[in-house]
N, C-alpha and C positions, 0 to 999 in steps of 0.2 A: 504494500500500500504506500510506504514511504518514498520507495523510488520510484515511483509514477506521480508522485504530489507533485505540485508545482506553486512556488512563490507569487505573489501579485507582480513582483518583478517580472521574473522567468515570462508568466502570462501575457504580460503589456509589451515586452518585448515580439513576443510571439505573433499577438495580435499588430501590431503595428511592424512588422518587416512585412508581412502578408498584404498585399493591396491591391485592389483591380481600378484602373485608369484608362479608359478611353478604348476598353475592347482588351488591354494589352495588364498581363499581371507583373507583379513584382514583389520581388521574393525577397531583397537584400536591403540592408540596411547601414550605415555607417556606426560603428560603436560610438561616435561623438555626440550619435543623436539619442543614445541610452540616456544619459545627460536630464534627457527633458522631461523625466518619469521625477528626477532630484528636483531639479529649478529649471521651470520654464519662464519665468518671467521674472523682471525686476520693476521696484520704483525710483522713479524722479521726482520728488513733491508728493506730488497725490495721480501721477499719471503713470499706470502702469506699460511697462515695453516688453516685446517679446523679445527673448534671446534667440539668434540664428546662429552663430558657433560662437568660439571660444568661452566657451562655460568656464572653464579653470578663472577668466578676468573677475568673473563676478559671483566666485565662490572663495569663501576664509579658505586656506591649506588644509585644514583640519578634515573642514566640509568634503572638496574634493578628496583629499586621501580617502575619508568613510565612502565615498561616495565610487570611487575608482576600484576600491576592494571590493566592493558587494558587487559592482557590476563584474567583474574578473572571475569572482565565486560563482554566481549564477549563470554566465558565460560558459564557462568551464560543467556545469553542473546540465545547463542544456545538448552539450556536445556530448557529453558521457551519455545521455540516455537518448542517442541520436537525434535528434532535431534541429540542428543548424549544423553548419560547417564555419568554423571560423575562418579566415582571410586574411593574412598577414602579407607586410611588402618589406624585401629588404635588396639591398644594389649589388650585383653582382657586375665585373667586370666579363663584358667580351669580349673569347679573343679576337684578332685581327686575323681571320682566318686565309687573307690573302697575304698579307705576309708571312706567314705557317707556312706554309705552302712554296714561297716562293722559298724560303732557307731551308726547310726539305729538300726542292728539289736541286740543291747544291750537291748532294752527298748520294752516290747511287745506292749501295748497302749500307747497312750495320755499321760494321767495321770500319769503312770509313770515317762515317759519324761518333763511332768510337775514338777514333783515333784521333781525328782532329779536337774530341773534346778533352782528351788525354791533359794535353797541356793549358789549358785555359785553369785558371783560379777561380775558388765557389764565387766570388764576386764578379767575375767576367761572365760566369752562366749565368745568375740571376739576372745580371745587368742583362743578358744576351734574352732571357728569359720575358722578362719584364717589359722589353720591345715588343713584343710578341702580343701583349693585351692591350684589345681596345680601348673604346668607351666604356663608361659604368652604366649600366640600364637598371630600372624597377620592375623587379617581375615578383607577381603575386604567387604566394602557394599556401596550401591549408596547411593548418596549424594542428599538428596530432600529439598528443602523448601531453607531459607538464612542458613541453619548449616555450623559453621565456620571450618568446618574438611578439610587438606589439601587436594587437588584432585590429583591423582596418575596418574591415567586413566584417557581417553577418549574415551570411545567406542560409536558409529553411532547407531542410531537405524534403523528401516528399514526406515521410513523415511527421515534420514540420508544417507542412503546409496542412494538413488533412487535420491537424490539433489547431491550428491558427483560425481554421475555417469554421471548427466547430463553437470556438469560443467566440468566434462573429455573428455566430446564429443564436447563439446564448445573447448576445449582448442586444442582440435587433428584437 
């Protein structure tokens, strides 16, 4: 019974990554906008405003840290019992696969390329290495296991979506 419960958190996440727009559904959500289930608005005087990002500007440290934990726990708690896939992004360099290539094809075997590396110092390979990677890119990939990589995304799995749906017909 316990591991099928779910938080008002857990829930409002749920419900709100799930959406149908213009014919077209969607599934994902940004974790900046977990944020808004905490503090979705602030005041000026007596005029309240909506916050659109950077929540941390207008949250105490205390606030967000409570606030950053519980979503990370329940995050974490919906991925264990399948219902979302987390989303993390971090930069990976590419190599420059045309010049790979072209200093490959200097050496016809092995042994050549043994050879010639014979005499070079670990500082000459690297350095020799190191010419070799391109650009840095952002590529996204799920987040499995306790890996401390920040989570970007939130997207629903299908059984995610089938819980999300239900709790939408409860709430209509």
């Amino acid at each position: 019974m316990a591991a099928t419960r779910l938080s008002k958190l857990q829930k409002w996440i749920l419900r709100n990554s799930y959406q149908e727009r213009n014919g077209q559904v969607i599934k994902v959500m940004k974790k900046e906008d977990v944020f808004r289930y905490f503090k979705n608005t602030y005041f000026i005087g007596n005029q309240e405003l909506v916050i659109n990002n950077n929540f941390k500007a207008f949250m105490t440290p205390q606030e967000y840290n409570k606030a950053h934990a519980t979503i990370s726990r329940s995050l974490r708690g919906l991925r264990d019992k399948g219902y979302v896939k987390l989303i993390g992004k971090k930069q990976i360099e590419q190599p420059d696969y045309d010049r790979a290539m072209e200093f490959a094809s200097k050496y016809k075997t092995q042994s050549e390329f043994e050879a010639a590396m014979k005499d070079k110092s670990i500082e000459e390979m690297i350095k020799m290495t190191n010419s070799l990677t391109g650009k840095k890119v952002d590529v996204a990939f799920e987040i499995k296991g306790h890996d401390k990589t920040n989570v970007r995304f939130i997207e629903l799995t299908d059984l995610g979506i089938e819980k999300a749906k239900g709790f939408l017909k409860l709430s209509s």
